[in-house]
C-alpha positions, 0 to 999 in steps of 0.5 A: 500500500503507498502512502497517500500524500497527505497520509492515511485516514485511520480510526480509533474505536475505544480512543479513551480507553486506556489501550487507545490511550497508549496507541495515539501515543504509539502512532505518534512516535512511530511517525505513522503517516496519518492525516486524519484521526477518527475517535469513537466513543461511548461516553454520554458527552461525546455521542458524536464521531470527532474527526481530527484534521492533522493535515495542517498544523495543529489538530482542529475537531470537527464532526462527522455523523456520516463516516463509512469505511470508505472514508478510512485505511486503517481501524483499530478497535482498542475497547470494546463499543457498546454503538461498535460502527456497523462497518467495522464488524465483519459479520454486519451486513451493512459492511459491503465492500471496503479498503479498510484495514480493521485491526482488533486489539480490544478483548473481543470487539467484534462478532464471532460468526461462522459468515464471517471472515477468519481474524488471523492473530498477528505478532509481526515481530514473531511472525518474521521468525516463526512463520506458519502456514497461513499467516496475516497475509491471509486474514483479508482485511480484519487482523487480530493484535495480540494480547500482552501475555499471548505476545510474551508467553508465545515470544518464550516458548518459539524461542525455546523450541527453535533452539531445545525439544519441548515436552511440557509448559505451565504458565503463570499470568499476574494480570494487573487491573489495567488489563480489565481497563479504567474501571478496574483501576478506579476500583482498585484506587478506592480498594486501597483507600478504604481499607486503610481509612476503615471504611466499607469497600466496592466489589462491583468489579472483582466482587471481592477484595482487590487491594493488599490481596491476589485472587485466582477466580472472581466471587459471587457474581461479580468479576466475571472479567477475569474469566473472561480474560483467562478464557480469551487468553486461552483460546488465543494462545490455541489460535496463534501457537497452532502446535508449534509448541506445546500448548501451556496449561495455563493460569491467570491471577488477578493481582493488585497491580495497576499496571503491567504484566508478570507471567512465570513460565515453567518448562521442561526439555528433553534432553535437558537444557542448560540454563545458560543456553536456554538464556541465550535462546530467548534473548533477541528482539524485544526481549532482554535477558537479566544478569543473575547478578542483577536485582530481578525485573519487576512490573514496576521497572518495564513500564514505558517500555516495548521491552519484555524483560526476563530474569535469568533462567533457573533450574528446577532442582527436583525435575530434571529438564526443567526450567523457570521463566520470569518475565515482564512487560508494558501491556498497554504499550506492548499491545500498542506497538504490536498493532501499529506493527501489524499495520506498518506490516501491511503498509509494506505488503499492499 
């Protein structure tokens, strides 16, 4: 796809939320070549679509009820919409024909129908190294950005194999509540603040105490996003491994975290790997590997970062063959830069 001249028009649906938030800034520094700026959102104030000209100088708002897809290149949908644009959803019959490229990094945006199109999960920066079968190249118009802890948990372990025979994997995700989005965080917020003032604390959205404790599932009949969450990541690590690996058993914790992303990753090889070597292994691009002389990376220290930083590799004294991974990452950022890559990647193949 060339560039027009005056650059591409793109949309951002969710442009508010935390992750949309992150992907403005993302578009920014990467210099993408936009001169058009759709936002949707939902909130009550803001019902109309916002239409930024950045062609000239500093962004002016004006207003565009009437926006179709073939006013667009490119859509990223970073939240999901409760008003989501008919023509951005695959399987609405009101799409038709279009040139936009419509790229889902929210945690299930659009429709899953058997009409339509399959929605290919994409990390360019891996799929250049590990290529399988059909790729992003087949997906059509609609791409799947990968979430955080697909993108590190999939980023450890096809480095591994490329290097040593895996037979097994468990993989640990520390969420923090920026994963469930803004909401989760104020809650969090008001967790903290009430407790250590003796006061009566909100439940709406973990349906439990959140602040100064972890939880493995959600209580009473709140916190169904981190089902949610733990499921969707599932299925997602199912779709973009595609047997490449051993599928991880898998589990997801809520932790008291307002930001970034821990995943512990167990592995076992046969015949055993040093851990030496399967150090060596991960490190490469996007990833670094800390010295064992060095304090361990914490969520805190990798925030701001396109990074996935990881400890030193250990041994497992009572398994032979086996191995444990701590790495962190940046989610919000991490899913940003990989969908501006995912898109920056189609850039270069049209």
């Amino acid at each position: 796809m060339k560039t027009p001249p005056a650059g591409f028009r793109v949309a951002i649906v969710g442009a508010s939320s935390l992750v949309g938030k992150e992907l403005q800034n993302v578009l920014a520094e990467r210099h993408f070549p936009f001169s058009r700026l759709v936002t949707f959102s939902d909130e009550e104030d803001e019902p109309e679509l916002p239409i930024l000209d950045l062609s000239e100088g500093p962004p002016t708002s004006t207003l565009d009820e009437n926006v179709t897809a073939s006013d667009l290149d490119f859509a990223f949908i970073a939240a999901h919409s409760r008003n989501m644009p008919g023509f951005l959803d695959p399987g609405s019959p009101s799409r038709g024909p279009s040139t936009c490229w419509v790229i889902d990094l929210s945690t299930g945006a659009l429709r899953e129908e058997a009409t339509a199109p399959r929605r290919i999960v994409c990390v360019p920066f891996l799929d250049r190294s590990f290529p399988v079968g059909e790729t992003a190249e087949g997906a059509g118009q609609f791409y799947v950005g990968a979430r955080p802890a697909t993108i590190v948990i999939s980023a450890l372990l096809l480095r591994l194999a490329a290097r040593f025979h895996l037979t097994r994997a468990v993989a640990h995700v520390f969420a923090s509540v920026s994963e469930i989005g803004s909401h989760g965080i104020e809650e969090l917020q008001k967790q903290t603040v009430n407790l250590l003032s003796f006061q009566k604390i909100p439940r709406k959205v973990f349906g439990a105490q959140l602040a100064f404790n972890l939880l493995s599932r959600p209580s009473g009949t709140s916190g169904s996003e981190l089902l949610a969450l733990e499921s969707g990541l599932r299925k997602q690590l199912q779709d973009y491994l595609r047997g490449r690996v051993p599928l991880p058993a898998l589990r997801l914790l809520q932790v008291p975290v307002f930001h970034s992303l821990a995943v512990s990753l167990f592995v076992e090889t046969d015949p055993p790997a040093p851990p030496e070597k399967a150090g060596e292994a991960l490190t490469g691009e996007r990833i670094d590997l800390r010295r064992r002389t060095h304090d361990s990376p914490t969520p805190v220290e990798v925030a701001g970062s396109d990074k996935i930083l990881v400890d030193s590799v250990t041994a497992d004294p009572d398994h032979p063959g086996g191995l444990w991974i701590w790495a962190v990452a940046d989610n919000l950022r991490l899913a940003a830069v990989n969908a501006v890559e995912i898109a920056e990647s189609v850039r270069q193949r049209i």
